[in-house]
C-alpha positions as CSV (number, residue, x, y, z in Angstrom):
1,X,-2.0,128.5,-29.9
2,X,-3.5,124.9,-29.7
3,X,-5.9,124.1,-32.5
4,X,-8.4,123.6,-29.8
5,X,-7.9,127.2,-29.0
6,X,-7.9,128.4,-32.1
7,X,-11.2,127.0,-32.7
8,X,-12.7,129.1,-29.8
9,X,-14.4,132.5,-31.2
10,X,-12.2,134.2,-28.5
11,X,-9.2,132.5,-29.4
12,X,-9.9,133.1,-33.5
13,X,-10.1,136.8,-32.5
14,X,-6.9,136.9,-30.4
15,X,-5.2,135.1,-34.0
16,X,-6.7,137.2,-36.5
17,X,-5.9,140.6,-34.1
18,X,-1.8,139.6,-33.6
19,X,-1.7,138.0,-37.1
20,X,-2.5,141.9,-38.0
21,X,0.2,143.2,-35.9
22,X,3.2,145.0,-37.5
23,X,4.6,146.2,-34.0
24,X,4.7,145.0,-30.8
25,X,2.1,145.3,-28.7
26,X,0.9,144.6,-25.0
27,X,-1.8,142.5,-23.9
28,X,-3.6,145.5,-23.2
29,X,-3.8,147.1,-26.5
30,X,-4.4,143.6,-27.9
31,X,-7.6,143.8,-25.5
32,X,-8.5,147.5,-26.3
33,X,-8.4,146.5,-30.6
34,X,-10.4,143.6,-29.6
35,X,-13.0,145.5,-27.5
36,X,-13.3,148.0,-30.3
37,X,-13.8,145.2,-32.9
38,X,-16.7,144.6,-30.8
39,X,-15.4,141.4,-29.0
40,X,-16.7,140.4,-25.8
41,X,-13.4,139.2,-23.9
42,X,-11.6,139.3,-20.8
43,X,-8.4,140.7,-20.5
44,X,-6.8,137.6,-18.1
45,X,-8.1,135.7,-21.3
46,X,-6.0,137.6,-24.0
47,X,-2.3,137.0,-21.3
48,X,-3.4,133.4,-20.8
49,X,-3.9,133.1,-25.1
50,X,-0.8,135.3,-25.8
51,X,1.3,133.3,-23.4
52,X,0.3,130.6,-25.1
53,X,0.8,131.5,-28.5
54,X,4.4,132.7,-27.3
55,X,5.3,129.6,-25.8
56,X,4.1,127.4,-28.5
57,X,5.9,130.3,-30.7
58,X,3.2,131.5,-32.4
59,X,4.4,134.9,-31.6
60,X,8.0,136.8,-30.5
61,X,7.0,138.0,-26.9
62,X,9.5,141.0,-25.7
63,X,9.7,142.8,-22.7
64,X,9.1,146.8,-23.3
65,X,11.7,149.1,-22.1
66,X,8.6,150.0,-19.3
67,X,8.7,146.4,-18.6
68,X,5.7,145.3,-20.1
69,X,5.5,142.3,-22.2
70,X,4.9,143.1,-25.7
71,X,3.5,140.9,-28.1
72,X,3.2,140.7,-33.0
73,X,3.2,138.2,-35.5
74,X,6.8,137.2,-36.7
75,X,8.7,135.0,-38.8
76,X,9.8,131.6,-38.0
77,X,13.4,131.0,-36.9
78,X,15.7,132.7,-34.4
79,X,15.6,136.3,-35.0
80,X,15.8,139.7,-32.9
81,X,14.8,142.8,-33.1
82,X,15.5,146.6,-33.8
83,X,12.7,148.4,-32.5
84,X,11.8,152.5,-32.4
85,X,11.4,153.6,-28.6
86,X,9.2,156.5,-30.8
87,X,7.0,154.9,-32.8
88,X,7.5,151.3,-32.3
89,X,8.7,150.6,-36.1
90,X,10.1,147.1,-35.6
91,X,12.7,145.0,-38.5
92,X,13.5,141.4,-37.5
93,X,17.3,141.3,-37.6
94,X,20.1,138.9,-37.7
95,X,23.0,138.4,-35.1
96,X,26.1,137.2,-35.7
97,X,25.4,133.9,-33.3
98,X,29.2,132.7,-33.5
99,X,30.4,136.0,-32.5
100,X,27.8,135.4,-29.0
101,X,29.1,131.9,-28.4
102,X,33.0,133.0,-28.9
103,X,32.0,135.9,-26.5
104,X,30.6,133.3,-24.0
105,X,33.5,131.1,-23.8
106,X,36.3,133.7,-23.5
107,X,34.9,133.9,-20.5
108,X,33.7,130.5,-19.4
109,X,30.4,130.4,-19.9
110,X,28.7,127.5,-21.6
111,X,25.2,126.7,-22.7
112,X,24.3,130.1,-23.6
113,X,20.8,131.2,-23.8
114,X,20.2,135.0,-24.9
115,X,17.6,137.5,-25.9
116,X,18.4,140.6,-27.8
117,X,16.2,143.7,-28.6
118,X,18.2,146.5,-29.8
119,X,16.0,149.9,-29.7
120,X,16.8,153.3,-30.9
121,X,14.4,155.9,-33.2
122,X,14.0,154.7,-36.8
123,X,15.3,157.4,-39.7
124,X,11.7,158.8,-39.4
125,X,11.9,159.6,-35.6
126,X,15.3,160.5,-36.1
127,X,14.7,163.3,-38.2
């Protein structure tokens, strides 16, 4: 997000809501903790700031296995994700990007681009 956005009440709620976040979340359930916080905002205002925030990258934006985008706080740097289909538990995790690039080229491709979530149910779920 832009300072100038940032320096909105609405978009200094939006920061301090996904700064909070531990797992992803839609833009949706960004709106409903919001609302319940007692802020007065739209919901095409919390996608417009979120897709902000992503493409300045601000935040990871994923798409959910219903096809939803999904939005949290991470780290800086290339990263991906292992995610809980259950209860959303999420752990920033690092690919082997060599082993993706040799991949690519065995089989002629070039300039590769990627995204990779990896979900599955976290020891908790799993027991």
């Amino acid at each position: 997000m832009t300072s100038t956005e940032r320096n909105t009440k609405q978009g200094q709620a939006i920061h301090q809501v996904v700064a909070g976040l531990r797992q992803f979340h839609t833009a949706q359930e960004i709106h409903a903790q919001l609302r319940a916080l007692g802020e007065a905002i739209g919901l095409a205002t919390v996608y417009r700031r979120l897709q902000a925030m992503a493409e300045a990258g601000e935040v990871d934006a994923i798409r959910a296995p219903d096809g939803q985008w999904a939005y949290r706080a991470c780290s800086s740097g290339h990263h991906h994700h292992l995610i809980c289909r259950k209860c959303g538990q999420t752990v920033e995790i690092a690919i082997d990007e060599a082993w993706l690039d040799s991949l690519a080229a065995e089989h002629g491709y070039t300039q590769l681009q990627h995204e990779l979530e990896l979900y599955g149910l976290c020891a908790k779920c799993s027991a």
